[in-house]
Steps between C-alpha positions, in 0.01 A plus 500: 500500500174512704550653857302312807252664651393536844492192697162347538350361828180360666298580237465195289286222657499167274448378151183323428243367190210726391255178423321492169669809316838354426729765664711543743442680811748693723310580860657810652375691791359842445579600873193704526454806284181280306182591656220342625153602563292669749135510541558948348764674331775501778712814522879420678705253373739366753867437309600117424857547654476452887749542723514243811729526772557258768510661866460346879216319505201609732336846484444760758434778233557732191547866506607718141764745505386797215803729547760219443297264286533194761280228661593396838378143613522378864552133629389448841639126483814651377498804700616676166388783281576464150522815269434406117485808205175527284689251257507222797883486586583510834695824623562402852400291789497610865479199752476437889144668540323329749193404296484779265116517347292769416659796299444842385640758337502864595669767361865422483464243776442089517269408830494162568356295772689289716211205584771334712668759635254752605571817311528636214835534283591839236701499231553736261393414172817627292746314685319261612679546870310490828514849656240449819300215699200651600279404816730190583337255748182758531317268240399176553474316118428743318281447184407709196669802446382842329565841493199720586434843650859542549550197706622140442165301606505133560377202688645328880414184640484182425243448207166345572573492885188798563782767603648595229520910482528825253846601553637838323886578528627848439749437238744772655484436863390178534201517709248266529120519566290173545149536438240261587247482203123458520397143505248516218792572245635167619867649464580388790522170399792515219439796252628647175576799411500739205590839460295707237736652292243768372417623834797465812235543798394164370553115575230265377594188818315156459505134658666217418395125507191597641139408363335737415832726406388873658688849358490833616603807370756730832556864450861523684497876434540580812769232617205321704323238240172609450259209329253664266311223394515081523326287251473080565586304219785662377845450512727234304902440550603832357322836382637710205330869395354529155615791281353829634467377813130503598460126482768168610486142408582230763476110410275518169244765577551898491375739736405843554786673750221789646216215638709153416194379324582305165479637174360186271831420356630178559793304362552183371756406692526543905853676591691394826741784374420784267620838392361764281617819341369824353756445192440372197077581507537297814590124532432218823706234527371251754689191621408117660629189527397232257692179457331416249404829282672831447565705829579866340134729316547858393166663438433865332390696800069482553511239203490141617460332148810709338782231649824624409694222623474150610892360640553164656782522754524066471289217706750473807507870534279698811494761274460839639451567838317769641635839431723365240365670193605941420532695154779746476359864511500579131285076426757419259630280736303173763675378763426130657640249771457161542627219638514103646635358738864506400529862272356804439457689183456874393340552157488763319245584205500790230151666451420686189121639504302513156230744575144449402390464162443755319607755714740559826863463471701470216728230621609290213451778225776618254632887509669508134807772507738614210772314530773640736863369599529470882816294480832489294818344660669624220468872634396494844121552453306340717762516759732246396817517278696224346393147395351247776744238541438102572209476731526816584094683577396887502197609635352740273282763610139472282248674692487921477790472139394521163108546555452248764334676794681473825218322660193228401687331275501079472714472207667602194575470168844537376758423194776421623876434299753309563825622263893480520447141671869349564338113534204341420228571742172581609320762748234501742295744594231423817348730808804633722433301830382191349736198487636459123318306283595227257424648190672750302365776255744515240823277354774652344850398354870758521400779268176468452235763569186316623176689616172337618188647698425441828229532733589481875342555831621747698689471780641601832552877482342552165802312333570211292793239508717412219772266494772359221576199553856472301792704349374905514278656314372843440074563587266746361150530630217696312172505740180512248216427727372426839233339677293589812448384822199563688594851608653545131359777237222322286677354156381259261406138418668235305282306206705236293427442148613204266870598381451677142750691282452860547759523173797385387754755277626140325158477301369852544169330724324716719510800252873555550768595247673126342846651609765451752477816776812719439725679768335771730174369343169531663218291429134623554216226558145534583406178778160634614259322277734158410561157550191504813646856598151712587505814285438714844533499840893345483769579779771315366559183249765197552687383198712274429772663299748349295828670341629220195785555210669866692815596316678686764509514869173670653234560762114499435300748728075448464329854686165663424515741249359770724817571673860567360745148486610412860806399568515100548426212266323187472724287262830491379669316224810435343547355073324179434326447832145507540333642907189509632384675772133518678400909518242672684472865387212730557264629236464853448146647395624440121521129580862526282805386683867540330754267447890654502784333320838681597781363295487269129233346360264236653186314399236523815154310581233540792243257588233628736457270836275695722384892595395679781190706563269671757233204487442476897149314445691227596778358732697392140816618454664592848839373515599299821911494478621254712860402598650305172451147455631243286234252321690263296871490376510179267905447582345367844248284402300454144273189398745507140726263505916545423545879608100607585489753260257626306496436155361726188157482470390415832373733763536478875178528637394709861270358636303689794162317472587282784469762719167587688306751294772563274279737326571780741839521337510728208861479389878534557813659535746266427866492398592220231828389421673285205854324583714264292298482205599335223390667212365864414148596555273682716250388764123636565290562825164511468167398629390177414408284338738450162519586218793770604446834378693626255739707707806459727612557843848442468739412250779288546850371261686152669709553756333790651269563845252723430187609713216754498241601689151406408151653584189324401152368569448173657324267175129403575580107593738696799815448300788702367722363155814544463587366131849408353516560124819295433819270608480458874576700765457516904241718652502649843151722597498729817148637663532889569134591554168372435251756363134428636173394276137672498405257765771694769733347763386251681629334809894458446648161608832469606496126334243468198655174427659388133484694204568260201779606269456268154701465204310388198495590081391842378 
């Protein structure tokens, strides 16, 4: 009987006509990982899957924690400070601070400042426990805080009464020093502060709510501020130092630190809050309130037309307040807080940088390995012995096993094996730290042995999650690739072709021998040069490969013939079924790769779907891997009447030309899955538009769930096929990755809006 997959939520929108074409049309939302343009080839990509967290409302100010990965947010409403980890969920909350505002960090200690209550509060940062109150009653409202020239510098009076002061607090003793600034700097009057984080004898101060805004540049070197130099017309809410630090942006403009005299470079958008970061070739994320547009930009750094993101925090939102935008250290992560007038909320964004075209960092871009096994339950490899029971999860260690450097690594490529299942089931595999997704990789009934490939993000630790979800069941995992982030080793780039045969031992195509393979059989086959394969200049190939008519009980392995047979396997079969599976293996300089049969006598096919090569003239081909999302499960809702299925000879149609500039999406990584169908057959993915291809992703017989993973190019008219040869059967499509097109990345949105998913004749 077919097993039940994953639950599905949130993800399917409504049912509706698609006029003057006679179909059907399911709307389901993407949730973000489409593209849309920008005015040059953008090079981050901020991740679809955003994590919000409601907190007090109000804002006093943001300070990041680097040694133990947390944010800490203060409410001076609330008199709280909330501490959130990189992933946004709240690790603690300390309360009764009389008006706790500006923070900073410092080495293993929190300094905040007490607006109402006249000092200024320590914590340390692991334990989040107060451990001193410095200066208490010695400072009268204190304002900005920052650490400079081994002092805690900050602002006391009441803003814009003319006496506000330069205060600096010795962050041991306690003592305070007022200091009465000169009154062309206008700091008197209400002033912010910034310390340069490239040079510690350095605060850049400026003005607030006055017209024009004046800035000055204080040497604090010596303990006594020192200004260096004041320019008029300069200043905005908040003032964040550009990569290298010789030049800052405040508001919309940026500015060099030595003379304060702008550089030229001006941004679209004018930022009440922003942040910036040397990390991933440098990124500034400026925020504002708009009730009526989106409050959130991210910019590459010196390159106001590259917008990396555009995010709409919602009409009734003030979204944003001043200081209320950081990056982690590393820029994988943004942090923002907004709020109204009855809640606050802590977002939290994933960055992944492209690099430029062409050249720069090799985020995105495959590493091909041998094949190598860096987890058997079975024998304790990979850490873990015996079979994962019902919802039971391991986090498997990817990063520095089986190839896979310890370090610049987004995500990888792995078989992995379900066998000795006691219940029908399926597993999971997603980034450790993430929540779980609904979607699942492969299905599997009690004694089955069910591979499939998977491409996953990496995540938390350099790990991966994966969870059964009933009875126990033995895992194997076999890592064959991995892809870069933007500190990563340089790899290559994805190209998919239309599906063709690459041969098929049934009818001796592709210059094969008309013959079953026998036991302990290896099969040599030249791919360089085939089925849109270039004859040079090839990392690694993905095929399709199919195992049909085996006689005994076996495993499959596919390697490059340059090295000896690893130890792992991409399919196995038992009498009279027939498996799929999706392989990436790399090419040796031969351009042969081998196929292994270990036990009986089986029949085997390949279709080529797609290569990978050095081409870097373009941004095509980088792989963005995303957290998993489902698409469309047609048990939930299907325009076919009676059970929604789909029947034999009809394809379901992906439709991602609804999204802006879908042409910046090159193709997919997808998983595809077949349950309760009715008859036997086999169902295609491919680019559209129809006719299907002559080839197969996955093969099916009634009764049976079934999925695979599928990599492929996104069709010209921004739609991907999936066609159903015969009887009818349910469909269920997961999004793993998106790789990108010749035109590059352009500015993610969190909400591109509906993606049409159609069902109409082949």
């Amino acid at each position: 009987m077919a097993y039940d997959l994953a639950p599905v939520t949130g993800f399917v929108q409504r049912v509706r006509s698609r006029a003057g074409c006679g179909a059907i049309v399911l709307a389901v939302l993407l949730g973000g990982l489409a593209v849309v343009s920008a005015p040059a080839p953008a090079t981050a990509l901020i991740d679809p899957v955003v994590t919000t967290t409601t907190i007090p409302t109000g804002f006093g100010g943001m300070a990041v924690d680097a040694a133990h990965s947390q944010v800490f947010v203060s409410s001076p409403t609330s008199g709280t400070i909330t501490a959130l980890d990189f992933n946004g969920a709240i690790l603690g909350t300390v309360s009764g601070e009389a008006g706790p505002g500006s923070m900073v960090v410092h080495g293993d200690s929190l300094y905040v400042a007490l607006r109402n209550g006249g000092a200024i509060d320590v914590f340390d940062t692991a334990t989040r426990v107060r451990t001193a109150t410095l200066a208490q009653g010695l400072l009268d409202q204190p304002g900005p805080l920052v650490f400079a020239g081994d002092q805690l510098w900050t602002t006391v009076g009441a803003c814009f009464s003319g006496a506000v002061k330069l205060a600096s607090v010795d962050p041991v003793t306690g003592d305070v020093d007022s200091f009465t600034m000169p009154a062309n700097t206008q700091l008197s009057y209400c002033a912010g502060l910034a310390a340069d984080p490239w040079d510690q004898s350095t605060i850049i101060g400026w003005s607030l709510g006055l017209s024009p805004p004046t800035t000055s540049r204080i040497d604090v070197s010596t303990g006594t501020p020192v200004v260096q130099v004041t320019q008029r017309e300069v200043g905005g809410s908040e003032v964040a130092f550009m990569p290298g630090g010789s030049t800052f942006v405040t508001y919309n403009k940026e500015y060099r630190v030595g003379d304060l005299t702008p550089t030229g470079i001006m941004y679209p958008t004018a930022g009440s809050a922003v942040a910036t970061t040397p990390g991933q070739g440098g990124l500034v994320a400026m925020g504002t309130w708009s009730p009526y547009g989106p409050d959130l930009w991210v910019y590459r750094a010196g390159q106001p037309g590259v917008n990396v993101l555009t995010h709409d925090f919602g009409v009734t939102d003030e979204a944003i307040t001043a200081g209320g935008l950081a990056f982690s250290p590393d820029a994988t992560r943004l942090f923002s807080v907004s709020y109204d007038n009855y809640a606050g909320s802590f977002t939290r964004f994933n960055v992944f940088d492209l690099g430029t075209p062409g050249v720069g960092n090799a985020n995105g871009e495959l590493t091909p390995l041998t094949p190598a096994r860096i987890l058997d339950t079975r024998n304790g490899t990979g850490g873990r012995s015996g079979p994962l029971g019902p919802g039971e999860t391991f986090d498997l260690q990817v990063t520095g096993k089986g190839g896979v450097p310890g370090a610049g690594v987004s995500a990888v490529v792995l078989n992995v094996t379900a066998t000795e299942p006691t219940a029908a089931s399926y597993l999971t595999v997603w980034p450790t730290g993430n929540p779980r997704p609904t979607v699942s990789n492969l299905n599997f009934t009690p004694g089955a042995t069910v591979p499939n490939l998977v491409t996953v993000k990496v995540g938390n630790g350099g790990r991966v999650t994966i969870v059964n979800d009933a009875g126990s069941t033995h895992v194997v995992v076999d890592v064959v690739g991995f892809y870069a982030d933007g500190s990563g080793p340089a790899g290559s780039r994805f190209h998919g072709v239309t599906p063709s045969r690459l041969f098929d031992t049934r009818n001796g195509s592709g210059g094969v021998p008309l013959a079953k393979r026998g036991p302990g059989s290896t099969l040599h086959v030249t791919v360089t040069g085939e089925d849109g394969v270039p004859a040079s200049g090839v990392t690694a190939v993905v095929l399709n490969v199919t195992a049909t008519e085996p006689t005994a009980p076996s495993f499959l392995t596919v390697y490059p013939d340059d090295v000896s047979r690893p130890t792992a396997s991409n399919l196995n079969v038992v009498p009279g079924q027939t498996v799929p599976n999706l392989v990436v293996v790399r090419v040796p300089a031969s351009g042969v790769i081998d196929f292994y049969n270990n036990a009986g006598s089986t029949h085997l096919l390949a279709d080529v779907v797609g290569y990978y090569d050095g081409d870097k003239s373009t941004d095509a081909g980088r792989l963005i891997a995303g957290s998993p999302l489902r698409l469309v499960d047609t048990r939930v809702s299907s325009p076919f009447p009676g059970s929604g299925k789909v029947p034999g000879g009809a394809n379901l149609v992906l439709d991602f030309s609804g999204s802006p500039n879908f042409g910046q999406l090159g193709g997919f990584v997808l998983n595809v899955t077949v349950t309760e169908p009715t008859a036997p057959g086999y169902v295609t993915v491919y680019p559209a538009p129809p006719p299907a291809p002559a080839t197969s992703s996955l093969n099916f017989v009634p009764g049976l769930t079934v999925a695979n993973a599928a990599a492929l190019r996104v069709g010209d008219n921004g739609q991907v096929d999936v066609f159903n040869l015969a009887g009818a059967t349910h469909v269920i499509v997961d999004l793993f990755g998106i790789f990108t097109s010749a035109e590059g990345v352009g500015a993610a949105s969190v909400d591109v809006g509906d993606t049409t998913v159609s069902l109409g004749a082949g």
